[in-house]
LODOKE-746278 format. One record per residue: x, y, z of N, C-alpha, C in turn. Coordinates in steps of 0.05 Angstrom, whole numbers, plus 32768, in hexadecimal, padded with zeros to 4 digits. Layout:
! LODOKE-746278
[pt [X; Y; Z]; [X; Y; Z]; [X; Y; Z]]
...
This chain:
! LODOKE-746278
[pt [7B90; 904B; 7C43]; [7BA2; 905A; 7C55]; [7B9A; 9054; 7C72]]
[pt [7BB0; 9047; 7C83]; [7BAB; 904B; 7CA3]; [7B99; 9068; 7CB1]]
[pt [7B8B; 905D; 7CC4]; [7B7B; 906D; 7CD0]; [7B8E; 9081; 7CD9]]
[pt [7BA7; 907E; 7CEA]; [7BBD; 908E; 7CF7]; [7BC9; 909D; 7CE4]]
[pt [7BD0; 9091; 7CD0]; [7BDE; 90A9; 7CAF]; [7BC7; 90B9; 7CAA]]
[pt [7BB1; 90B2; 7CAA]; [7BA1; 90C2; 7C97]; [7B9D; 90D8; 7CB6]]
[pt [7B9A; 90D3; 7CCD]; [7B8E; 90E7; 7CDD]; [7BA9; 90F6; 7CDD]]
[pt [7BC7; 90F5; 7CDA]; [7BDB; 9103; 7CE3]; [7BDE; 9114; 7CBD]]
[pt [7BD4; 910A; 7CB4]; [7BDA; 9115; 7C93]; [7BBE; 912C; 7C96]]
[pt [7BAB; 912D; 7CA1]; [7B90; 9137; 7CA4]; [7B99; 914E; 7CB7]]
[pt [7BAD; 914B; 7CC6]; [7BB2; 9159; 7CE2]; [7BC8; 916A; 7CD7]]
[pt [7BDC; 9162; 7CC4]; [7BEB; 9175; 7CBE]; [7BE3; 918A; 7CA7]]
[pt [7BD0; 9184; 7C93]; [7BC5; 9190; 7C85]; [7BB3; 91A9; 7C8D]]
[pt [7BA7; 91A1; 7CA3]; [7B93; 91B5; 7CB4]; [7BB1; 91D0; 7CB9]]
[pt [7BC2; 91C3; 7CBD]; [7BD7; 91D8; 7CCB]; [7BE5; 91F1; 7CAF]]
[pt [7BD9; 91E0; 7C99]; [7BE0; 91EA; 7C80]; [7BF5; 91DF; 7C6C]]
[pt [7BFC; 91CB; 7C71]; [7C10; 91B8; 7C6A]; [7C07; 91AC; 7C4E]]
[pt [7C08; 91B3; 7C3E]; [7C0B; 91B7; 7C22]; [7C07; 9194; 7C0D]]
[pt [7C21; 9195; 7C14]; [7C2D; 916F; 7C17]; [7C22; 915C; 7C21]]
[pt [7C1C; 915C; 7C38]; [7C07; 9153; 7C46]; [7BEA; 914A; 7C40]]
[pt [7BDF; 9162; 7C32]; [7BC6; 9166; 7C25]; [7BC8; 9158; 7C09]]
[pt [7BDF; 9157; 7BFB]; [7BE6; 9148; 7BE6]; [7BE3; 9130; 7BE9]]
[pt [7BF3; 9122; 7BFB]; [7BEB; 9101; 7BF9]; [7BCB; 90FD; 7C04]]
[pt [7BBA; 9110; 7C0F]; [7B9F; 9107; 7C18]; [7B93; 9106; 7BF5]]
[pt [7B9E; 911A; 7BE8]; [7B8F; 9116; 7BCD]; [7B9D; 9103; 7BBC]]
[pt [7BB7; 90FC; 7BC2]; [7BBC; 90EA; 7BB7]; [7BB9; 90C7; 7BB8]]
[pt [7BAE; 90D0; 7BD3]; [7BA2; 90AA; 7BDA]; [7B80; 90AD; 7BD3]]
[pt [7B73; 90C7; 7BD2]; [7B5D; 90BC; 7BCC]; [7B51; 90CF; 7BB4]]
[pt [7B58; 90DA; 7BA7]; [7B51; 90DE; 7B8D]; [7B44; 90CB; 7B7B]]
[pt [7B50; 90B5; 7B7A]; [7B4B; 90A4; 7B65]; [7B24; 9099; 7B70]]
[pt [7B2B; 9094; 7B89]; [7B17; 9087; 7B88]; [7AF6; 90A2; 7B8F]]
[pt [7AFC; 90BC; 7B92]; [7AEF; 90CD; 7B91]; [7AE0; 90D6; 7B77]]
[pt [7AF9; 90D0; 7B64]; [7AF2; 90DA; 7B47]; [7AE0; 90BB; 7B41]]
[pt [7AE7; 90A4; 7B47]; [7AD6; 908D; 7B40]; [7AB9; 908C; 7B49]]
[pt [7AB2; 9099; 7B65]; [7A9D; 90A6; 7B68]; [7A8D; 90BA; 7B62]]
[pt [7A9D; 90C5; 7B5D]; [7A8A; 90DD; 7B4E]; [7A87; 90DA; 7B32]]
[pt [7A9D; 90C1; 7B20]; [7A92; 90B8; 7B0A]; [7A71; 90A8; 7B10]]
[pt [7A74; 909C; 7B22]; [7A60; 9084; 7B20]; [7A44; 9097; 7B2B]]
[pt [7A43; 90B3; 7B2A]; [7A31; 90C9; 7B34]; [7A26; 90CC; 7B1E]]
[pt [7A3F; 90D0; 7B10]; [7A40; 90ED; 7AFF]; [7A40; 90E4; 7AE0]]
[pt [7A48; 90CA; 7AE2]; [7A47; 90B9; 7AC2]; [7A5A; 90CE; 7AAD]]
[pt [7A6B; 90E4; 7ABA]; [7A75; 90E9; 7AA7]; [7A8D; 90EE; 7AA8]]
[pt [7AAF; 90E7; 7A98]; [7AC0; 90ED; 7AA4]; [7AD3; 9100; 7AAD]]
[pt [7AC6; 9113; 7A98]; [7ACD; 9131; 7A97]; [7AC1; 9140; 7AAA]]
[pt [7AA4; 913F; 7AAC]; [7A9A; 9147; 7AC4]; [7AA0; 9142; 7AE0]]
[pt [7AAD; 9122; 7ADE]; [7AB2; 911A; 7AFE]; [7AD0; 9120; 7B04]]
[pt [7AE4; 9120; 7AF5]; [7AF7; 9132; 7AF7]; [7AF7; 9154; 7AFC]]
[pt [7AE3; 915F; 7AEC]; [7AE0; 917E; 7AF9]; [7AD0; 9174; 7B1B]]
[pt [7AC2; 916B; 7B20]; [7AB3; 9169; 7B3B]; [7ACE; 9159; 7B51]]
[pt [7AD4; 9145; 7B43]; [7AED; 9144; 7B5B]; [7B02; 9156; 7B61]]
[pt [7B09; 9169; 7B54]; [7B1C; 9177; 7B4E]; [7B0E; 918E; 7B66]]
[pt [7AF7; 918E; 7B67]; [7AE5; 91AF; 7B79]; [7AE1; 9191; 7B94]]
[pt [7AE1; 9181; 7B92]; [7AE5; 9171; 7BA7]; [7AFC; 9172; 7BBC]]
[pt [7B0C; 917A; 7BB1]; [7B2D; 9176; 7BC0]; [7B26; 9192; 7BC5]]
[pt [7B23; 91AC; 7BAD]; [7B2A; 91C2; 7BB4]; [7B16; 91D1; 7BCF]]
[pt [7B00; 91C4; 7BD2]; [7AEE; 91C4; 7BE9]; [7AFB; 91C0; 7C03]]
[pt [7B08; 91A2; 7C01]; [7B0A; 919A; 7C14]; [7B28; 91AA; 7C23]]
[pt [7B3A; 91AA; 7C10]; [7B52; 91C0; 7C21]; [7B48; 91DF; 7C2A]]
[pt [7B33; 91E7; 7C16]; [7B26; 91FF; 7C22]; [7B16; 9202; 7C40]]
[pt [7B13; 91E7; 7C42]; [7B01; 91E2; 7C5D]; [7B0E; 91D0; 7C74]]
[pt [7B28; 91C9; 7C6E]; [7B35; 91AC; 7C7E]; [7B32; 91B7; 7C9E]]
[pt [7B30; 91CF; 7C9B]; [7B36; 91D7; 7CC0]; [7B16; 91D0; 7CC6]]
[pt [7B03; 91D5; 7CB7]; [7AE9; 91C8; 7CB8]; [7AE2; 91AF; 7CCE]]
[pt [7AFB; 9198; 7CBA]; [7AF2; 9184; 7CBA]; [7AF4; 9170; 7CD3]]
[pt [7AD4; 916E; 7CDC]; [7AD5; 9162; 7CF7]; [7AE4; 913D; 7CF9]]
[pt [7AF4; 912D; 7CFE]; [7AFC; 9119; 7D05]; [7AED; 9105; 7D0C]]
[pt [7ACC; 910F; 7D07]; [7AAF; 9100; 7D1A]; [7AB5; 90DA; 7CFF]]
[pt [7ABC; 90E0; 7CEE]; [7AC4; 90D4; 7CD7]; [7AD7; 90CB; 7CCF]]
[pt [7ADC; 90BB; 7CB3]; [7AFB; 90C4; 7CA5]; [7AFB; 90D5; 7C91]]
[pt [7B15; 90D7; 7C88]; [7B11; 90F8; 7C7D]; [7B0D; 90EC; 7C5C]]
[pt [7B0F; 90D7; 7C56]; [7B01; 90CA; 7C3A]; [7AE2; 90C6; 7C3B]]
[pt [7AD9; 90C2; 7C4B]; [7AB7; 90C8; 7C50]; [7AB0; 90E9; 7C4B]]
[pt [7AC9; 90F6; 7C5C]; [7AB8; 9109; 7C5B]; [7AC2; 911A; 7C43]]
[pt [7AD6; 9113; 7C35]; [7AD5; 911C; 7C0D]; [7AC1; 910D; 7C02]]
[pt [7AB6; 90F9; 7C13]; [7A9C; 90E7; 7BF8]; [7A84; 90FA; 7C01]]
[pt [7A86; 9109; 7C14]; [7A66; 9114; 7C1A]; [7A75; 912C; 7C0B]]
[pt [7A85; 913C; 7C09]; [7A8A; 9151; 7BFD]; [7A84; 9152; 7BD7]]
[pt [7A8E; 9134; 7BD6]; [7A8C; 912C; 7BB6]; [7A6B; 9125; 7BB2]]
[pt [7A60; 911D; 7BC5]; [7A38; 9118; 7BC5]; [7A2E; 9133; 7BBE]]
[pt [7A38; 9141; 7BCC]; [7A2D; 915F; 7BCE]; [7A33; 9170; 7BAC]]
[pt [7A46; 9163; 7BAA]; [7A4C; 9177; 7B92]; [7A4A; 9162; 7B77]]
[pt [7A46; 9144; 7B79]; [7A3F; 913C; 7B65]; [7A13; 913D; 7B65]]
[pt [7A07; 913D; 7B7C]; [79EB; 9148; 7B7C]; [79F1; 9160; 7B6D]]
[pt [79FA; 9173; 7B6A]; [79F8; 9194; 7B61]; [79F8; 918B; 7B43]]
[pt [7A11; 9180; 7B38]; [7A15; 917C; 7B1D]; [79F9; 916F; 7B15]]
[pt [79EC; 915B; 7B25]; [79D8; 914A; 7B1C]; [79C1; 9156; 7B10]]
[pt [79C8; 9171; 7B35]; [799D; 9180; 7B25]; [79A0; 918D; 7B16]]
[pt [79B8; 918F; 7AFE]; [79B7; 91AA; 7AEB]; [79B6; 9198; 7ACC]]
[pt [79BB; 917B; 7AD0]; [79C4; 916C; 7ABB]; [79AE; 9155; 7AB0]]
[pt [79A6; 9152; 7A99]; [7994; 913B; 7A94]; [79A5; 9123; 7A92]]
[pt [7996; 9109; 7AA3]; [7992; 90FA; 7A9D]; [7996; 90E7; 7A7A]]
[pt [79AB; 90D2; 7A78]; [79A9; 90C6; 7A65]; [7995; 90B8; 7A5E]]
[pt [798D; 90AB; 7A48]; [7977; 9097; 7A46]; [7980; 9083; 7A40]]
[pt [797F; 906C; 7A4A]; [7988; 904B; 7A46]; [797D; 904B; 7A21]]
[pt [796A; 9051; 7A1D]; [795E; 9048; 7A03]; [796F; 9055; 79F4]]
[pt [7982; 906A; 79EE]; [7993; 9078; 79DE]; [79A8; 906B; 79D8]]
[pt [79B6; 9055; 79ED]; [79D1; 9040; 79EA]; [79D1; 902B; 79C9]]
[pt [79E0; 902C; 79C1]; [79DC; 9023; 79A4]; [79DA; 9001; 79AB]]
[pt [79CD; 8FF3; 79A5]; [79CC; 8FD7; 79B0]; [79E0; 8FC2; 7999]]
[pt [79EB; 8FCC; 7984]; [79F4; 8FBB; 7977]; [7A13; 8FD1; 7973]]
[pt [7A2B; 8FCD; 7962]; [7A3D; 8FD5; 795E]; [7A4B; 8FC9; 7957]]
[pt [7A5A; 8FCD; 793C]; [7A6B; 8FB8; 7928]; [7A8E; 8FAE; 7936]]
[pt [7A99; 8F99; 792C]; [7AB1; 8F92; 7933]; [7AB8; 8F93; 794F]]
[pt [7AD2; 8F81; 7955]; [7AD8; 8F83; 7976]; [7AC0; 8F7C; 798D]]
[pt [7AAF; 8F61; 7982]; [7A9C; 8F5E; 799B]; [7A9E; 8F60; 79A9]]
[pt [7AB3; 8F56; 79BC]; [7AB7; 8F59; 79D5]; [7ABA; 8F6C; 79E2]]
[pt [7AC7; 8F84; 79E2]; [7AC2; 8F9E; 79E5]; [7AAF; 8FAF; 79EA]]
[pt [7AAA; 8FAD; 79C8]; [7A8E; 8FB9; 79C6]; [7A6F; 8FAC; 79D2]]
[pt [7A75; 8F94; 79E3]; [7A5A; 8F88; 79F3]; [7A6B; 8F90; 7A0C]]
[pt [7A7C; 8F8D; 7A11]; [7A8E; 8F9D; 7A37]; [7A7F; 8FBD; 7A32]]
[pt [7A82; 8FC0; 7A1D]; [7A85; 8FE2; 7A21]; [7A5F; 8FEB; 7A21]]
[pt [7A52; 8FD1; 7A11]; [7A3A; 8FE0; 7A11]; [7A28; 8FD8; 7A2B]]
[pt [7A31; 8FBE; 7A33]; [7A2A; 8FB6; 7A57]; [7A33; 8FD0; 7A62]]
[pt [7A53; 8FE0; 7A63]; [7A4F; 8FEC; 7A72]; [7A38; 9008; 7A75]]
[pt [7A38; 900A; 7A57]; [7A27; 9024; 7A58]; [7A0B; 901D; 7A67]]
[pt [7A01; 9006; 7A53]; [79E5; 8FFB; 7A62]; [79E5; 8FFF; 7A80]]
[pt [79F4; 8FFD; 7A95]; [79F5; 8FFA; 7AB2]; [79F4; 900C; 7AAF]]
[pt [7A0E; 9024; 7AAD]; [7A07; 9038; 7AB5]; [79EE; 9052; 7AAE]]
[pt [79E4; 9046; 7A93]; [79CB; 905A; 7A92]; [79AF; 9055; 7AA0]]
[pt [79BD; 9036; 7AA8]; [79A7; 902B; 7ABB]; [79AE; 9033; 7AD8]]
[pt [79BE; 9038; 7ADD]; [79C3; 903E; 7AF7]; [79BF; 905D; 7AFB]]
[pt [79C6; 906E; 7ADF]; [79C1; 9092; 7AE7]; [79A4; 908F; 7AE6]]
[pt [798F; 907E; 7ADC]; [796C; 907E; 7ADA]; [7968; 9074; 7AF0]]
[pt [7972; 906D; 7B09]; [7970; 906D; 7B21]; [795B; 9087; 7B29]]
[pt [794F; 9088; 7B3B]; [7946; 909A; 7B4A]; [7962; 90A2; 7B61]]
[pt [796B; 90BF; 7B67]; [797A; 90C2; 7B72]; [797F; 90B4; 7B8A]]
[pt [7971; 90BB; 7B98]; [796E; 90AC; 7BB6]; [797B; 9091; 7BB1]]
[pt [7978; 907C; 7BA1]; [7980; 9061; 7B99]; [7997; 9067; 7B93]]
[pt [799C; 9075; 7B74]; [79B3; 9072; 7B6A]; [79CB; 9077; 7B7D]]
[pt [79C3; 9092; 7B8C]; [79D7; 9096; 7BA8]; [79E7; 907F; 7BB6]]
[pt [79D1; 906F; 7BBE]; [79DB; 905A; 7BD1]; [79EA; 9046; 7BCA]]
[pt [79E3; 9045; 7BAD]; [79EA; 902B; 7B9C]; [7A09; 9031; 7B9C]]
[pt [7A0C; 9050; 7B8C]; [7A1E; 9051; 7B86]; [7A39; 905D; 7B9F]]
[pt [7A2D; 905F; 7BBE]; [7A3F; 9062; 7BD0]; [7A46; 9046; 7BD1]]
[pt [7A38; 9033; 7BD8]; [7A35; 9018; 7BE7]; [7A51; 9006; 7BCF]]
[pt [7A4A; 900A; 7BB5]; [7A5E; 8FFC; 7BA4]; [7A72; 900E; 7B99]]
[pt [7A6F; 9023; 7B97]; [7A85; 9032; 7B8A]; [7A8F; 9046; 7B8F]]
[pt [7A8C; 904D; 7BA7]; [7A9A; 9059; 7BC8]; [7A9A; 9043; 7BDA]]
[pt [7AA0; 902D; 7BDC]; [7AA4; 9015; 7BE5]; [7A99; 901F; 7C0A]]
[pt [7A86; 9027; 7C07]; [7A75; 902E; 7C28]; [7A62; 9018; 7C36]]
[pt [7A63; 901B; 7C4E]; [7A54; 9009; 7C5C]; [7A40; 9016; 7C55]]
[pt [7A24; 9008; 7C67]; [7A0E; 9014; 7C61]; [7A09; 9029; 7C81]]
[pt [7A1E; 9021; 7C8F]; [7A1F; 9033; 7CA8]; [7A33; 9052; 7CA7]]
[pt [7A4C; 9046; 7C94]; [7A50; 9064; 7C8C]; [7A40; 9078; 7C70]]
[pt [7A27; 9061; 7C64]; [7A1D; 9078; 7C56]; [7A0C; 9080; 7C65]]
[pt [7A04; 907C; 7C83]; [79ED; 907F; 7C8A]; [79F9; 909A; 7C9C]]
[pt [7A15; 909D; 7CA6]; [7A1E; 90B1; 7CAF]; [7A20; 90C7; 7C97]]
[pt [7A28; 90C0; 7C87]; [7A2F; 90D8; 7C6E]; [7A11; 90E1; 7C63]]
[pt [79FD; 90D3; 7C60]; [79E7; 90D9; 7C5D]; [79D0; 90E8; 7C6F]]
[pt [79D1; 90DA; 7C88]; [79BB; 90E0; 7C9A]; [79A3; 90CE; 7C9C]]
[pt [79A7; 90B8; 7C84]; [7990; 90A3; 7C8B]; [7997; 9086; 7C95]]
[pt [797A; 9081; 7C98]; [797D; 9068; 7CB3]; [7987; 9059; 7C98]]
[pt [7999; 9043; 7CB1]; [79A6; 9029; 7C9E]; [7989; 901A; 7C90]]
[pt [797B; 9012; 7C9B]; [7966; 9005; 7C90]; [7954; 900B; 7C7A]]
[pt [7953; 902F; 7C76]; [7953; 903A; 7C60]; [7966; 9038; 7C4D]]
[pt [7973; 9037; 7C56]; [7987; 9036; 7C3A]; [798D; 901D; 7C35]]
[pt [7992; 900A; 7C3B]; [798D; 8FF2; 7C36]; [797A; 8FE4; 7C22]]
[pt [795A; 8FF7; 7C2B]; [7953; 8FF4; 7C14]; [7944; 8FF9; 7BF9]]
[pt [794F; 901A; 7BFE]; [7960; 9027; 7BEB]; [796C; 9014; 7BDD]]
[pt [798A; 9005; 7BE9]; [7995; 8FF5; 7BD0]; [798E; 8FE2; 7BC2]]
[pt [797B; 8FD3; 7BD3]; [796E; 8FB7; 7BC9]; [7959; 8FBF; 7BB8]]
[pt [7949; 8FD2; 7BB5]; [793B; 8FE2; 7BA8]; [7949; 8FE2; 7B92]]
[pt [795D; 8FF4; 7B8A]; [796E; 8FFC; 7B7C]; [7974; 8FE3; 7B65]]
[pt [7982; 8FCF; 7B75]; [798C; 8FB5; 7B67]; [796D; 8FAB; 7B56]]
[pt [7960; 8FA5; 7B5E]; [7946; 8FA3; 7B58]; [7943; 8FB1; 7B3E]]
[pt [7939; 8FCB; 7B41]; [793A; 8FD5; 7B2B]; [794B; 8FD4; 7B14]]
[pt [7968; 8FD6; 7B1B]; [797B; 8FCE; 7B0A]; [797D; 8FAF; 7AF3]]
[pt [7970; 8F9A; 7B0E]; [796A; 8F83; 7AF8]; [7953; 8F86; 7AEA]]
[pt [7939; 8F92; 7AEE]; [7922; 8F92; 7ADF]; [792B; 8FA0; 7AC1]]
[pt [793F; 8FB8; 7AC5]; [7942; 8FC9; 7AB2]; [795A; 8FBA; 7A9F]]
[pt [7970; 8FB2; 7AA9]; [7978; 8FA1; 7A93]; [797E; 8F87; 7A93]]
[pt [796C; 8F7E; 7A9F]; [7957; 8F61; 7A99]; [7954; 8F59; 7A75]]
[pt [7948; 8F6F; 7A69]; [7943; 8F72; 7A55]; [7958; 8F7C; 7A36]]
[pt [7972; 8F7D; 7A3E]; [7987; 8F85; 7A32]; [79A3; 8F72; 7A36]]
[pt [79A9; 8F5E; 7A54]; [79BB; 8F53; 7A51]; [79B3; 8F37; 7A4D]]
């Protein structure tokens, strides 16, 4: 969405404009719920968390300062509330993924790569998994996670290289 639509769609919403507020959820939903999947590893879960994502954000739009865009500032609203789901919820274990599975190879090796990443990616240490998963799957610079975050670019940087790192040591051994 243009910077000018999104600030006049942001501006009429504040005024209470209903419609308005609709197409802000309607241009970025998709990719809110894809982040808070790639949080939250789950899809039921990241659909209830996007869903308190939007309803946050119209509860607070007169809030919302313009220091930003207003898709950054649903990805810090969705950080905030996919961290909450996190500290109440265990962790998967990579070692639990079934490594073999009958008929349809192809599939069933897509589908078990994907699990592998992602249980390798929720065994992240938070701090990492965070970054990893703003930087590729909230498609963020490392300057706007460093605004939504509060840490220096150079930390988080590497944070991610860190991150990648660990990710190949861990399934190094599985692909």
């Amino acid at each position: 969405m243009e910077k000018g639509v999104e600030d006049r769609l942001v501006e009429l919403a504040r005024k209470g404009d209903k419609v308005a507020f609709s197409k802000l959820v309607t241009t970025y939903r998709e990719k809110i719920y894809n982040f808070c999947f790639y949080l939250v590893s789950d899809k039921s879960d990241a659909l209830d968390i996007t869903q308190d994502v939007f309803f946050n954000a119209y509860r607070s739009i007169k809030r919302f300062k313009a220091n930003s865009s207003f898709y950054t500032w649903l990805l810090s609203i969705a950080r905030n509330r996919s961290a909450d789901f996190l500290r109440r919820r265990k962790p998967e274990n990579i070692e639990d993924i079934p490594l073999s599975q009958p008929d349809n190879t192809q599939s069933v090796d897509d589908n078990r790569t994907r699990l592998l990443v992602r249980a390798s990616v929720d065994s992240l240490p938070a701090k990492y998994r965070e970054v990893l998963v703003m930087r590729f799957y909230g498609g963020l610079k490392f300057a706007e996670i460093s605004e939504l975050t509060g840490e220096n670019i150079n930390t988080l940087k590497t944070r991610f290289y860190t991150a990648l790192e660990h990710l190949r040591k861990r399934l190094r051994r599985y692909v």
